[in-house]
C-alpha positions as CSV (number, residue, x, y, z in Angstrom):
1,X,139.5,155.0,171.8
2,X,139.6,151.2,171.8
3,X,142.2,151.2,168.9
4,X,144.9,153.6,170.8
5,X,145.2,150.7,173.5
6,X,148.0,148.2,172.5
7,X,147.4,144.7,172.2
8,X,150.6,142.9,171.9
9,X,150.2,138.8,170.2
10,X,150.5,136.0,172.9
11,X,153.7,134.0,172.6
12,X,155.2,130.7,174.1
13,X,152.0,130.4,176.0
14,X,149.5,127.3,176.1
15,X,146.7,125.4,176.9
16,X,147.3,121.9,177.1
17,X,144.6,118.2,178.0
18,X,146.5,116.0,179.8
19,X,144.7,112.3,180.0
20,X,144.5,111.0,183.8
21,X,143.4,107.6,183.5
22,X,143.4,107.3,186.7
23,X,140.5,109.3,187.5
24,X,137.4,108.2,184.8
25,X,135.0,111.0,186.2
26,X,137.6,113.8,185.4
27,X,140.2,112.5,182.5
28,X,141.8,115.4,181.4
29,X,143.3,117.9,183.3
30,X,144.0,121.7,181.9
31,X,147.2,122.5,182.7
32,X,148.8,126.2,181.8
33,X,152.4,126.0,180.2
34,X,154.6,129.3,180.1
35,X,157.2,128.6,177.3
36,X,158.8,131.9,178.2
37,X,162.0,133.0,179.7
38,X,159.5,135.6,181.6
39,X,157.1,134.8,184.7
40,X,154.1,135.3,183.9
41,X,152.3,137.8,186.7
42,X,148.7,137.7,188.2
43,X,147.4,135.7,185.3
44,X,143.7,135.1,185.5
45,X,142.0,131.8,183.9
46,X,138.7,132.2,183.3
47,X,136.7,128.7,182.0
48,X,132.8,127.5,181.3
49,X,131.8,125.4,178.3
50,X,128.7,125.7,176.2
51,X,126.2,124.0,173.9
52,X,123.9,121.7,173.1
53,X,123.0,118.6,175.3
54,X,120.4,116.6,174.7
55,X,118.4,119.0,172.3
56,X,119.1,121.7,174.7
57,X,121.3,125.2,174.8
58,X,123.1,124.9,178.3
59,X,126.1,126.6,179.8
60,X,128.1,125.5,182.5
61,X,129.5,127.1,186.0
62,X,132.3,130.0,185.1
63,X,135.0,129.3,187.2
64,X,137.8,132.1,187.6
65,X,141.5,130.9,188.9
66,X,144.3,133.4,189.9
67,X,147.5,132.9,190.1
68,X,150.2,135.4,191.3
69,X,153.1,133.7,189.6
70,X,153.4,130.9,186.9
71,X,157.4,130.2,186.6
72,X,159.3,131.0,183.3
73,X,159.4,127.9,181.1
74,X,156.4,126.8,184.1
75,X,153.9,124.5,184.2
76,X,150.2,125.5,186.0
77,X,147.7,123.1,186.5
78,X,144.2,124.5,186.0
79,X,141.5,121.9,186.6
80,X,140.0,118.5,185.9
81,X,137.1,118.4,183.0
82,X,134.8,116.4,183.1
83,X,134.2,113.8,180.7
84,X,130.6,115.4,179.7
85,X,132.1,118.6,179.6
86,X,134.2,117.4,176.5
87,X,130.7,117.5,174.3
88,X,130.7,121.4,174.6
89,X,133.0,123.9,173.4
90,X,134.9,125.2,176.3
91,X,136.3,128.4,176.6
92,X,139.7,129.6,178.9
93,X,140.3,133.1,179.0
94,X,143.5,133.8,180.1
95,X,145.3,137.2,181.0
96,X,148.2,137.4,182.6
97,X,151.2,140.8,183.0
98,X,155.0,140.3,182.0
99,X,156.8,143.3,183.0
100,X,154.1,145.9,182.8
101,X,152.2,145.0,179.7
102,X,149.1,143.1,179.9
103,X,148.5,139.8,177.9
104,X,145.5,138.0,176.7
105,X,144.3,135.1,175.1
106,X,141.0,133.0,174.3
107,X,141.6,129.3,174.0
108,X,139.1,127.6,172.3
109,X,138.5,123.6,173.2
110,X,136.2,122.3,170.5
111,X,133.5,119.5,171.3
112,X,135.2,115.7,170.4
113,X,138.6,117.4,170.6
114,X,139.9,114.4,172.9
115,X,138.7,111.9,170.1
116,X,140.5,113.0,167.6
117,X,144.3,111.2,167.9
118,X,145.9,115.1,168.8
119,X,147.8,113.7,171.6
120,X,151.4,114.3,171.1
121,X,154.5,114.5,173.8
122,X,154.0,118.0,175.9
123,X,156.7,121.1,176.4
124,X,157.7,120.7,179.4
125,X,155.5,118.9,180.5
126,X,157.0,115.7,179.6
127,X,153.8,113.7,179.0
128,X,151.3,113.1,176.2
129,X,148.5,115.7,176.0
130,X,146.5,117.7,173.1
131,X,148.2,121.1,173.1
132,X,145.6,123.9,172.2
133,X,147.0,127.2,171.0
């Protein structure tokens, strides 16, 4: 039954760090960018990081973000992380509707990801980040 529903590939949407060196408690910020000519509709982000810290298995909060509407060729700005957070994996779910067909996409943020010179000039953006996806 599960193979009859259609899951169509993610395009021309991202995750992406950006480094707020303003703020040392939080420095990155997750942000949402919509590459595509199409709003994106009740799109869902769903985040919590896990691992091991200090010997031990731990998982943080899941916290769930709706939004109705993220612009086409639109930036969404999801939350601050926390620098400790950056020694987990972290996970954002996202799913989101264009027209009438569901989309949905895991994005993956791997432990010592900020560490490891990814930083390039954003989409849309227009500043430097490490673009996941």
């Amino acid at each position: 039954m599960k193979a009859h529903i259609p899951h169509p590939q993610v395009h021309g949407v991202f995750l992406a760090l950006v480094f707020e060196p303003d703020y040392p408690e939080t420095p990155f910020t997750a942000y949402l960018i919509n590459q595509n000519q199409q709003a994106l509709k009740n799109a869902m982000v769903v985040s919590y990081g896990y691992g091991d810290f200090k010997g031990e298995k731990i998982q943080t909060s899941t916290l769930r973000h709706f939004y109705e509407i993220i612009d086409p060729v639109g930036v969404q700005r999801i939350e601050p992380i926390s620098a400790e957070a950056f020694g987990l994996t972290n996970e954002y779910w996202v799913s989101y509707f264009i027209e009438n067909q569901i989309y949905d996409k895991k994005f993956i943020v791997l432990p010592g990801t900020t560490e490891m010179g990814l930083e390039r000039e954003l989409p849309i953006l227009g500043q430097r980040g490490i673009l996941i996806g």
